[in-house]
Biopython code that builds the backbone (N, CA, C, O; Angstrom):
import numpy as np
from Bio.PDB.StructureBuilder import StructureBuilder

atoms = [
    (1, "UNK", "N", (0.827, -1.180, 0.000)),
    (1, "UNK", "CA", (0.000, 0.000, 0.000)),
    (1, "UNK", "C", (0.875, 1.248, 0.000)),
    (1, "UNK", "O", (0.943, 1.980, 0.987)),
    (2, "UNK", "N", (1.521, 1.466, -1.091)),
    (2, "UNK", "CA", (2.050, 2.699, -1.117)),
    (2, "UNK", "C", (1.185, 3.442, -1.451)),
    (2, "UNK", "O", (0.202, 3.003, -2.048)),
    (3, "UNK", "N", (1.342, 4.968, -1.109)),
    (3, "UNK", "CA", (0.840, 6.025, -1.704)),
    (3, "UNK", "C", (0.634, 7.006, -0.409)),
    (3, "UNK", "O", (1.255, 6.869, 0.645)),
    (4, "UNK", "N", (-0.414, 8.092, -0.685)),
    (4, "UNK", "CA", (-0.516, 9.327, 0.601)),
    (4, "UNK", "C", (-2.111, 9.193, 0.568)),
    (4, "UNK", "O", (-2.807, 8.871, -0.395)),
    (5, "UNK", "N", (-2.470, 9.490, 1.738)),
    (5, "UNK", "CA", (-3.948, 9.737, 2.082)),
    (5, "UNK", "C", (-3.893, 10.931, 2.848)),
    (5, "UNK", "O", (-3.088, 11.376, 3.666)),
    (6, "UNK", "N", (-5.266, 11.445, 2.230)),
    (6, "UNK", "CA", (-5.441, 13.042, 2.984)),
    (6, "UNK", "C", (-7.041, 12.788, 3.247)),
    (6, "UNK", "O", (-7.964, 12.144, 2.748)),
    (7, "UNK", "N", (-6.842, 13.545, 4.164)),
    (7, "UNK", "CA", (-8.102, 13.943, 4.885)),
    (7, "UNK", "C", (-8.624, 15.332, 4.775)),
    (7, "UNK", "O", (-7.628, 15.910, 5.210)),
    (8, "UNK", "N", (-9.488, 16.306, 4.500)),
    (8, "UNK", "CA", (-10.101, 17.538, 4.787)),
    (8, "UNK", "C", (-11.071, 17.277, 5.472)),
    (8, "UNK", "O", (-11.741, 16.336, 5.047)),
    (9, "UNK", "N", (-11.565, 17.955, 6.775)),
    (9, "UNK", "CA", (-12.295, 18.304, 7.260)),
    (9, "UNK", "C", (-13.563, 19.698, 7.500)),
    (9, "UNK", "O", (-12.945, 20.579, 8.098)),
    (10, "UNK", "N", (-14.211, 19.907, 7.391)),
    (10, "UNK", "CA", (-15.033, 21.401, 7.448)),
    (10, "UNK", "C", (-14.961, 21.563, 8.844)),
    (10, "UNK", "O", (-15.536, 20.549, 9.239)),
    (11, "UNK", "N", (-14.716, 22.017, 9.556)),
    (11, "UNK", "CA", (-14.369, 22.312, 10.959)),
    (11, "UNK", "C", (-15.327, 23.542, 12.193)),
    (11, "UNK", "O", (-15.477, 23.560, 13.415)),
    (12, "UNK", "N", (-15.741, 24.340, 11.161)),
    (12, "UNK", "CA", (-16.495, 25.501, 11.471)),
    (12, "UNK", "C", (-18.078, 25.306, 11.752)),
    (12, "UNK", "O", (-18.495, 24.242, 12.210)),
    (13, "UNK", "N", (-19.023, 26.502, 11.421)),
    (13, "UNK", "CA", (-20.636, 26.356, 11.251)),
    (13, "UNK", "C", (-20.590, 25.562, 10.465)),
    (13, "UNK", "O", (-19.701, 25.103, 9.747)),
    (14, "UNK", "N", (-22.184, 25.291, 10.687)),
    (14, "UNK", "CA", (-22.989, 24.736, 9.827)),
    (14, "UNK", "C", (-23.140, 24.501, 8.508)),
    (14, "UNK", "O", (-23.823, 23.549, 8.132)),
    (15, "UNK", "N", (-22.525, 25.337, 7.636)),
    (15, "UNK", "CA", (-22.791, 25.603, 6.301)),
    (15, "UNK", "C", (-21.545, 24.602, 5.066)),
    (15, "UNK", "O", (-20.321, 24.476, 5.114)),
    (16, "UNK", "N", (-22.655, 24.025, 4.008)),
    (16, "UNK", "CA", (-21.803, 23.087, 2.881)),
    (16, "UNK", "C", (-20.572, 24.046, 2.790)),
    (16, "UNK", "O", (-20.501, 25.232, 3.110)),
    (17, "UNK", "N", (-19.698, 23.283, 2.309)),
    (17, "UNK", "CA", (-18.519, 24.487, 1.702)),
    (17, "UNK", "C", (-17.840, 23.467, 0.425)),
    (17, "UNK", "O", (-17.464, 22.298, 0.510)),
    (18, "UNK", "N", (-17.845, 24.285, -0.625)),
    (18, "UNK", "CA", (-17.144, 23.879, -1.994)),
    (18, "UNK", "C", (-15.510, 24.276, -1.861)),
    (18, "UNK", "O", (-15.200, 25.378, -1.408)),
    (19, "UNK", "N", (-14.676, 23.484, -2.207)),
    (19, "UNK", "CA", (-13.034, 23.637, -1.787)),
    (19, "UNK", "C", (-12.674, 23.637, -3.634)),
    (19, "UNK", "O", (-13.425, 23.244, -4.526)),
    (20, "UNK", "N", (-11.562, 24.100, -3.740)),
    (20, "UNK", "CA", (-11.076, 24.406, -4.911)),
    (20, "UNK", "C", (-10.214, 23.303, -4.215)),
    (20, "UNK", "O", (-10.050, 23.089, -3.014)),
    (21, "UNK", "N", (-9.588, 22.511, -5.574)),
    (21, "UNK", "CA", (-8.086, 21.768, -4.903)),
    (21, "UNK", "C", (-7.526, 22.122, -6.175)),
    (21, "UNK", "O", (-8.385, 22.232, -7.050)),
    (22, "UNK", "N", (-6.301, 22.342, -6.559)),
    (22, "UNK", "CA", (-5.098, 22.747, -7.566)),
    (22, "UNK", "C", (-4.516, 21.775, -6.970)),
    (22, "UNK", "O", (-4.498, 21.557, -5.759)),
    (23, "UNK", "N", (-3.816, 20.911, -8.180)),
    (23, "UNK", "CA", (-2.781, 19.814, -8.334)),
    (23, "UNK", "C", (-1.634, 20.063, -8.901)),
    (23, "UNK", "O", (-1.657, 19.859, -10.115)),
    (24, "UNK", "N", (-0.313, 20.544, -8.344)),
    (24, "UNK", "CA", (0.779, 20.902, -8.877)),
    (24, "UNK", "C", (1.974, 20.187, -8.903)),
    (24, "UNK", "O", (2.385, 19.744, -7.831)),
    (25, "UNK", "N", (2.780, 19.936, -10.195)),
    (25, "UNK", "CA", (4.012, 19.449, -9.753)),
    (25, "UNK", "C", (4.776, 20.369, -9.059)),
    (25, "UNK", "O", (4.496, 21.469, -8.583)),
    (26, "UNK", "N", (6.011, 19.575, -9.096)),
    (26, "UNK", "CA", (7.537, 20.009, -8.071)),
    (26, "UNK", "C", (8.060, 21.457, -8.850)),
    (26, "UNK", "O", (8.935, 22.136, -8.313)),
    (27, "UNK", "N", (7.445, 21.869, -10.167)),
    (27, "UNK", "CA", (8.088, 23.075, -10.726)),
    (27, "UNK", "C", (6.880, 24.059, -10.476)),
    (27, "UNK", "O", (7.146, 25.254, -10.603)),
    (28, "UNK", "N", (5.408, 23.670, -10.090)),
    (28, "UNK", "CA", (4.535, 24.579, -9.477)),
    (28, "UNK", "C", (3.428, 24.517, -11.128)),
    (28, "UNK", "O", (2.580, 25.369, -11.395)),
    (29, "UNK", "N", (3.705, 23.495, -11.865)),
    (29, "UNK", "CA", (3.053, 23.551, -13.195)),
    (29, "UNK", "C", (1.942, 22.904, -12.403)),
    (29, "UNK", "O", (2.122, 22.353, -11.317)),
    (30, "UNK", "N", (0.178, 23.062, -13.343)),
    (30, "UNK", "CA", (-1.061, 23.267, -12.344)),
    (30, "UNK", "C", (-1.132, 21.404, -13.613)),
    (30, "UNK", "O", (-1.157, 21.306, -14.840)),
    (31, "UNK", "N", (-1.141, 20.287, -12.492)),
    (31, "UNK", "CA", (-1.721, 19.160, -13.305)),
    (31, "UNK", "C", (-3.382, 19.039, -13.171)),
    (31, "UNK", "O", (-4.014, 18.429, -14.034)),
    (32, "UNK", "N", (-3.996, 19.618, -12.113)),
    (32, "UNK", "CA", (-5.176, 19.580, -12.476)),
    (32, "UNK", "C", (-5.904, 20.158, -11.395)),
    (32, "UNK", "O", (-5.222, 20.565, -10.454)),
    (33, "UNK", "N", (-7.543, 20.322, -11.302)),
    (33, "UNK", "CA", (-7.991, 21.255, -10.474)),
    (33, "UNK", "C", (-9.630, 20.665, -10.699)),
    (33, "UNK", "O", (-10.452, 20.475, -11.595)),
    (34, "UNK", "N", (-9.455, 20.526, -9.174)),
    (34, "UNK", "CA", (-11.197, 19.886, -8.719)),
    (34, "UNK", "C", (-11.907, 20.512, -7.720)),
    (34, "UNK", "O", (-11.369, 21.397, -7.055)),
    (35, "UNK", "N", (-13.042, 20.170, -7.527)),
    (35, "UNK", "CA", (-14.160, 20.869, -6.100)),
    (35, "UNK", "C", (-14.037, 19.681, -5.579)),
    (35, "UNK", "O", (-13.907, 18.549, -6.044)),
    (36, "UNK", "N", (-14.112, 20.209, -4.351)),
    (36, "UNK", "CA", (-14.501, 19.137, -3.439)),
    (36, "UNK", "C", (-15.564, 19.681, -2.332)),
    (36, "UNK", "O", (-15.274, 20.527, -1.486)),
    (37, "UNK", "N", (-16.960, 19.006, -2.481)),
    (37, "UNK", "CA", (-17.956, 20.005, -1.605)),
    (37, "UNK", "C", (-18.030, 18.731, -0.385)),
    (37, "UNK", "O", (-18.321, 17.535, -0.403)),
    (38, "UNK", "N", (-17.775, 19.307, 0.222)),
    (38, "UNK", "CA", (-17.461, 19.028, 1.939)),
    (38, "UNK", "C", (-19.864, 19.229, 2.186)),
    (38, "UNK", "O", (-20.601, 20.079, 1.687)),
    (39, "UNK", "N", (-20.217, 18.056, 3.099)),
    (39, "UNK", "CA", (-21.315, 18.887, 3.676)),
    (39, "UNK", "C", (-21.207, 19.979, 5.421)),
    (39, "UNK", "O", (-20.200, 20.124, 6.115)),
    (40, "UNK", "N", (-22.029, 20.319, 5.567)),
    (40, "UNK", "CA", (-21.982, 21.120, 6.857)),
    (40, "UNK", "C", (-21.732, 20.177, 8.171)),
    (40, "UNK", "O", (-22.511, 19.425, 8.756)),
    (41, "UNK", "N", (-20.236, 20.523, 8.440)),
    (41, "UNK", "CA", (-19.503, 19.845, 9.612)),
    (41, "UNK", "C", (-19.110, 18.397, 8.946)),
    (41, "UNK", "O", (-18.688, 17.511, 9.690)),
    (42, "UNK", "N", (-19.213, 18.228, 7.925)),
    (42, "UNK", "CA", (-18.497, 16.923, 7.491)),
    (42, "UNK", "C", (-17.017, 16.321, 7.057)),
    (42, "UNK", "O", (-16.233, 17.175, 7.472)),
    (43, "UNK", "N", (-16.557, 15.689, 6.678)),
    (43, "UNK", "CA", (-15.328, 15.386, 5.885)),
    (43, "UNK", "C", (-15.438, 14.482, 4.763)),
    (43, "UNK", "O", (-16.520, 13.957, 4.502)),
    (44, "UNK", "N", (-14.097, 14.197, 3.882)),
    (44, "UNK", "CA", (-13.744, 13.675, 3.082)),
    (44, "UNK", "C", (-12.609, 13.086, 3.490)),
    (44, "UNK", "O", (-11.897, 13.794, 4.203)),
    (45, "UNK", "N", (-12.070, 11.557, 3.155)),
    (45, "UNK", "CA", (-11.023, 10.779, 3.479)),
    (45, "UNK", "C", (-10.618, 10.523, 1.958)),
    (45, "UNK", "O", (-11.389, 9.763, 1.370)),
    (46, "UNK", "N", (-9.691, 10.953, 1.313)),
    (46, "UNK", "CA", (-9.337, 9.626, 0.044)),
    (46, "UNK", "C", (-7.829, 9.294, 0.241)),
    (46, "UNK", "O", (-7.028, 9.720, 1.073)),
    (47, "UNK", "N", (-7.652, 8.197, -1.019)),
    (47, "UNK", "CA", (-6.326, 7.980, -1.339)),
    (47, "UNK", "C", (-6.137, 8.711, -2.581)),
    (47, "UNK", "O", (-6.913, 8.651, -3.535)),
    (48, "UNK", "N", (-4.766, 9.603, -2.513)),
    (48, "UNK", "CA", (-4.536, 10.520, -4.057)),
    (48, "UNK", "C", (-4.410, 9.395, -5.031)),
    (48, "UNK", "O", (-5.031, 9.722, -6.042)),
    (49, "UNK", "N", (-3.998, 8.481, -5.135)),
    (49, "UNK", "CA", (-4.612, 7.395, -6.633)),
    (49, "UNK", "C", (-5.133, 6.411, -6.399)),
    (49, "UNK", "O", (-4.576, 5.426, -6.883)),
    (50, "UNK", "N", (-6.056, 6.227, -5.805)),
    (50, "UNK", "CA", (-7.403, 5.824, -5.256)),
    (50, "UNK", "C", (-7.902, 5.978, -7.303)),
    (50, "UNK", "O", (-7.684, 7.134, -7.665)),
    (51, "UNK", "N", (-8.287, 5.354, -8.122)),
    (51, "UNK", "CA", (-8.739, 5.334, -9.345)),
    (51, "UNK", "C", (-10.418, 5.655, -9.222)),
    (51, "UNK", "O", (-10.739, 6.273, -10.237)),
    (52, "UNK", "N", (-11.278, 5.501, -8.566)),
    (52, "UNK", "CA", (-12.165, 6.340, -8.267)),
    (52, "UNK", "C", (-12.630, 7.643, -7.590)),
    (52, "UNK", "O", (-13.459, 8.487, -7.930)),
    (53, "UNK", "N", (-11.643, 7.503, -6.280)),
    (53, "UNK", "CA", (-11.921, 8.764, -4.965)),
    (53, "UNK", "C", (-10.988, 9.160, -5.317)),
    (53, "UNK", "O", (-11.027, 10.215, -4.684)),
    (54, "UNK", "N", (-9.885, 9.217, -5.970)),
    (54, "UNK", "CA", (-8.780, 10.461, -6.102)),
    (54, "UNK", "C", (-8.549, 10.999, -7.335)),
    (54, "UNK", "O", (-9.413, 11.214, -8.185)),
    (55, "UNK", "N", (-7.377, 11.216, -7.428)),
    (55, "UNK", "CA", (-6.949, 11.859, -8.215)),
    (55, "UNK", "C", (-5.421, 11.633, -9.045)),
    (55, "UNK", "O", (-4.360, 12.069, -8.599)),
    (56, "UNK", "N", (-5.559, 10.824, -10.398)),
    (56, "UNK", "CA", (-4.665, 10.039, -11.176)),
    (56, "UNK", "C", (-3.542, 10.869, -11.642)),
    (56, "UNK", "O", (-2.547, 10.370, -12.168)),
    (57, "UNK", "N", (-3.683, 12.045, -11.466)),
    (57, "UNK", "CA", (-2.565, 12.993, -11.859)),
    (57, "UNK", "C", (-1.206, 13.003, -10.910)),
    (57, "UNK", "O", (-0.130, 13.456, -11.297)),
    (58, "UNK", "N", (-1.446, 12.401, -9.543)),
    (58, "UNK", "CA", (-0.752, 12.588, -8.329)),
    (58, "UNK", "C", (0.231, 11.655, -8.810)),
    (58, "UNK", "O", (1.414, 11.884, -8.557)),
    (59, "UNK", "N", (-0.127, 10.535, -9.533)),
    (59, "UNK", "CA", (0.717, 8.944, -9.262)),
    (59, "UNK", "C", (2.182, 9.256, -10.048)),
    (59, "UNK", "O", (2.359, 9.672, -11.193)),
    (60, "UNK", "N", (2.976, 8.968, -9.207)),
    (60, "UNK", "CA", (4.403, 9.034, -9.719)),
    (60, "UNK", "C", (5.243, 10.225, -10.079)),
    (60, "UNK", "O", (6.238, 10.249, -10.803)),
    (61, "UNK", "N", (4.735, 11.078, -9.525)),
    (61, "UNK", "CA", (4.842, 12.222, -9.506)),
    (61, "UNK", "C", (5.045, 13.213, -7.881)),
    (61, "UNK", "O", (4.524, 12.780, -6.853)),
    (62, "UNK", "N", (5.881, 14.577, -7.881)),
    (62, "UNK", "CA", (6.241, 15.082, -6.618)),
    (62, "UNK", "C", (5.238, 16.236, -6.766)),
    (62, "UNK", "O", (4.673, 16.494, -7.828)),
    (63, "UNK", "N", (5.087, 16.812, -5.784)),
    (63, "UNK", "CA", (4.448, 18.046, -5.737)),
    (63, "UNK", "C", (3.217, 18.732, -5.183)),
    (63, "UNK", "O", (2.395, 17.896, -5.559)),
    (64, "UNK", "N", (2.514, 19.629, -4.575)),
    (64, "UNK", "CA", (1.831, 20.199, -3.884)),
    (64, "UNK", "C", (0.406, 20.332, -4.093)),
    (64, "UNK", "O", (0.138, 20.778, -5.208)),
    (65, "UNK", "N", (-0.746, 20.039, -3.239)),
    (65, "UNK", "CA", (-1.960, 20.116, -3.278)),
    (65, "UNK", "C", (-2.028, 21.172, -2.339)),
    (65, "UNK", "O", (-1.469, 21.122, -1.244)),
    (66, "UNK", "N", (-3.091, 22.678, -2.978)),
    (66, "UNK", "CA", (-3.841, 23.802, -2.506)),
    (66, "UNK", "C", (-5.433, 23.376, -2.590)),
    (66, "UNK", "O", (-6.224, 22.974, -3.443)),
    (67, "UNK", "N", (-5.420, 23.713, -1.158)),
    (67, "UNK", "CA", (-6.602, 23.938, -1.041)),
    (67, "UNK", "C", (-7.237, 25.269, -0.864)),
    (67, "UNK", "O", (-6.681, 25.985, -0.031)),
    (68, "UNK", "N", (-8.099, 25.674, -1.361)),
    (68, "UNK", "CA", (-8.957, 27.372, -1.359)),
    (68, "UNK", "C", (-10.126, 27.084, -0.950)),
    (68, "UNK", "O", (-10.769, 26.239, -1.573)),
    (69, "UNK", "N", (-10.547, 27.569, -0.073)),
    (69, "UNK", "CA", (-11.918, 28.043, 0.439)),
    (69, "UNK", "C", (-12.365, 29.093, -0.023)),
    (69, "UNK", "O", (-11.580, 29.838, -0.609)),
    (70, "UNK", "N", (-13.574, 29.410, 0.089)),
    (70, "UNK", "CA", (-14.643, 30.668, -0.153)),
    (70, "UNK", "C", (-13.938, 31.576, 1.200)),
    (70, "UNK", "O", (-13.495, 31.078, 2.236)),
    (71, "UNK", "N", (-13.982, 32.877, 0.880)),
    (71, "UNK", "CA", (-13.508, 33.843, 1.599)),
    (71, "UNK", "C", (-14.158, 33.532, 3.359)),
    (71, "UNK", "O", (-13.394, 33.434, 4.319)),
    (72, "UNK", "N", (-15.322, 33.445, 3.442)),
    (72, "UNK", "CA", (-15.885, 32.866, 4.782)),
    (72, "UNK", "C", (-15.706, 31.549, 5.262)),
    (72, "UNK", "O", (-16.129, 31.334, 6.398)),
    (73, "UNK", "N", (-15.127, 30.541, 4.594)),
    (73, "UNK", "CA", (-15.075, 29.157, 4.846)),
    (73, "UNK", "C", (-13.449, 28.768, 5.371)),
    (73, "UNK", "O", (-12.337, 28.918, 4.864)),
    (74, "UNK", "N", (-13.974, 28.170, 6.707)),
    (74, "UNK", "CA", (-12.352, 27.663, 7.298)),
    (74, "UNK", "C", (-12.585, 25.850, 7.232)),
    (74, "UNK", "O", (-13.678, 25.337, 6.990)),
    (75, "UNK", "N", (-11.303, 25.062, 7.503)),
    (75, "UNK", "CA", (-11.196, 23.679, 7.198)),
    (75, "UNK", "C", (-9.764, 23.653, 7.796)),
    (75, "UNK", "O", (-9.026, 24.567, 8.163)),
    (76, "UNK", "N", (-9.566, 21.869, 7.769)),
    (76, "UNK", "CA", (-8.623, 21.847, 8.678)),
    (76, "UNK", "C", (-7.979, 20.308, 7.111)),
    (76, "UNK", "O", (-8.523, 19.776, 6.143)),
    (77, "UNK", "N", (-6.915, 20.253, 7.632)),
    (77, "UNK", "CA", (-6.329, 19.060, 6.801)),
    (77, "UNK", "C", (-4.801, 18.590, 7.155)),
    (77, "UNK", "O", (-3.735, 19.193, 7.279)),
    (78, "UNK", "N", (-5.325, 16.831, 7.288)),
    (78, "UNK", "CA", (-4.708, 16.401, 7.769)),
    (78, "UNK", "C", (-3.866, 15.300, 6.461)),
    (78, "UNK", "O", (-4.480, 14.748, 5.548)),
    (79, "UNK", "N", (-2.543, 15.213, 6.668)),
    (79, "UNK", "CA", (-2.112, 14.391, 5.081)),
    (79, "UNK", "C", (-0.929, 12.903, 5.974)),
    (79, "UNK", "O", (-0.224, 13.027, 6.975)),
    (80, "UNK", "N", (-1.053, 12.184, 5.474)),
    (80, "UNK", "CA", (-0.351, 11.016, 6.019)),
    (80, "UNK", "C", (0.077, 10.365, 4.351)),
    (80, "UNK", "O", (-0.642, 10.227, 3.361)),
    (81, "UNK", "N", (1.548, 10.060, 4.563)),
    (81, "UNK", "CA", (2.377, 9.349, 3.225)),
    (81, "UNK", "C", (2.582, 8.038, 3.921)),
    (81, "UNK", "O", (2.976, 7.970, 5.085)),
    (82, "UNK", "N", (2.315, 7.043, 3.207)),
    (82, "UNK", "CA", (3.027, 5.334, 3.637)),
    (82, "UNK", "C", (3.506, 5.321, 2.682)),
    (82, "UNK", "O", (3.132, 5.956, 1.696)),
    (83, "UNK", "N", (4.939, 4.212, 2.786)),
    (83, "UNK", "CA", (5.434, 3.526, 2.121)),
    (83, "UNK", "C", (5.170, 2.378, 1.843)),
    (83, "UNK", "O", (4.035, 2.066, 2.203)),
    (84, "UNK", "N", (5.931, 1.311, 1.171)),
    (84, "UNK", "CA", (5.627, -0.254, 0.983)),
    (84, "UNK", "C", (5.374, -1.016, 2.109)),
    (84, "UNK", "O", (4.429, -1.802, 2.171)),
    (85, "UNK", "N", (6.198, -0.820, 3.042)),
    (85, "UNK", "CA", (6.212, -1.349, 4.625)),
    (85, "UNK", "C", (5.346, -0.874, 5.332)),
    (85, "UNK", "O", (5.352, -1.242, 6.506)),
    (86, "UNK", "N", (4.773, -0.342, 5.091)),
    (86, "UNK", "CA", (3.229, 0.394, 6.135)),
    (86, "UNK", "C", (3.950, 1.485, 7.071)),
    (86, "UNK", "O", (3.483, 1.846, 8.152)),
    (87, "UNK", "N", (4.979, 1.895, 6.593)),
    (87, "UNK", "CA", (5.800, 3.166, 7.431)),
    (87, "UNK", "C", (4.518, 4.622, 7.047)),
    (87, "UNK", "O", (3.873, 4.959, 6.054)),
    (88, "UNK", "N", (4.675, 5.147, 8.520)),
    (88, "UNK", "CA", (3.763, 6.381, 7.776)),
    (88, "UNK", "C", (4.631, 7.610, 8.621)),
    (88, "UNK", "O", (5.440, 7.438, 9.532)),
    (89, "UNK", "N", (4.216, 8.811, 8.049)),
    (89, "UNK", "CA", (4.565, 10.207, 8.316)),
    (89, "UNK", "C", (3.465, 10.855, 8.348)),
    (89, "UNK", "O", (2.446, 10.464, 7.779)),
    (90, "UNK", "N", (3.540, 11.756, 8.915)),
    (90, "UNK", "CA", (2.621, 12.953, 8.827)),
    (90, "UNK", "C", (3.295, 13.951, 7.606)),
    (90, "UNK", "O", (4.525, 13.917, 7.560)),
    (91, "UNK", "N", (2.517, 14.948, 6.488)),
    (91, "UNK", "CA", (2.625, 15.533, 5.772)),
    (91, "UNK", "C", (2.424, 17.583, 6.474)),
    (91, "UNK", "O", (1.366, 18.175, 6.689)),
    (92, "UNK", "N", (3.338, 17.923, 6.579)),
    (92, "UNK", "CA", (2.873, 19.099, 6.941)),
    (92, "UNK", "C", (1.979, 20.040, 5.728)),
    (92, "UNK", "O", (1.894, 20.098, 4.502)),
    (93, "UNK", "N", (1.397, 20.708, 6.929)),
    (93, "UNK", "CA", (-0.153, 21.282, 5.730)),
    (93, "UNK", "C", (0.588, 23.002, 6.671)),
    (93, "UNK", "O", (1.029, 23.164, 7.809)),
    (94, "UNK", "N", (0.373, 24.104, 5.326)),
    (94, "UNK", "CA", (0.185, 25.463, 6.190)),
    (94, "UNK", "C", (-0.681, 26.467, 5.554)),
    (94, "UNK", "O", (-1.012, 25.997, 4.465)),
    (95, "UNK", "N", (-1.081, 27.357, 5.683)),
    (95, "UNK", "CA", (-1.819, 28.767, 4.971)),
    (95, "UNK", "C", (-0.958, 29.560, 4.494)),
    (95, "UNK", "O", (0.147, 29.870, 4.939)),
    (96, "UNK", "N", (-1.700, 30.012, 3.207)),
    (96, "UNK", "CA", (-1.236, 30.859, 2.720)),
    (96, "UNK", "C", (-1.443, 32.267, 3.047)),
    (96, "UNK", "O", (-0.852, 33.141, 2.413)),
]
sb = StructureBuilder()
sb.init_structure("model")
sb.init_model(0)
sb.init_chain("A")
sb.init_seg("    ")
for serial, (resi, resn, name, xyz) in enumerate(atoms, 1):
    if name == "N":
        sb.init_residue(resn, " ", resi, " ")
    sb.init_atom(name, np.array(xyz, "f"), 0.0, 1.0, " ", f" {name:<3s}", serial, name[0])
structure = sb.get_structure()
């Protein structure tokens, strides 16, 4: 089970919130760009090449996932990388 799993959470009120995600390589080039609508107080769990729940652009490849909220919308996110051996890390996440 190689690969990274991320988590977003909606953390705040009540209210749905639509997330922009931008998929970038290691030179900051944009491989691709999705919504992800969170419901009110809910989350999302995937695997980035997960061939249904993720996102196929990630695989074999280095580089940075943004997340954007709506100017009123806060969220929290949590990212974990395994290796072949079931070794895991935590991924640091920060604001822009």
């Amino acid at each position: 089970m190689a690969g990274q799993f991320a988590r977003v959470q909606r953390n705040t009120d009540g209210q749905a919130l639509n997330i922009t995600l931008t998929i970038r390589d290691g030179s900051s080039n944009v491989l691709g760009t999705h919504t992800l609508n969170l419901p009110a107080l809910g989350h999302k769990a995937f695997l980035l090449t997960d061939p249904k729940l993720g996102y196929l652009e990630t695989a074999n490849t280095r580089g940075t996932l943004e997340f954007t909220t709506p100017s009123n919308g806060q969220m929290s996110v949590l990212g974990l990388r395994f290796n072949p051996n079931f070794a895991f890390t935590s991924i640091p996440a920060w604001s822009k």
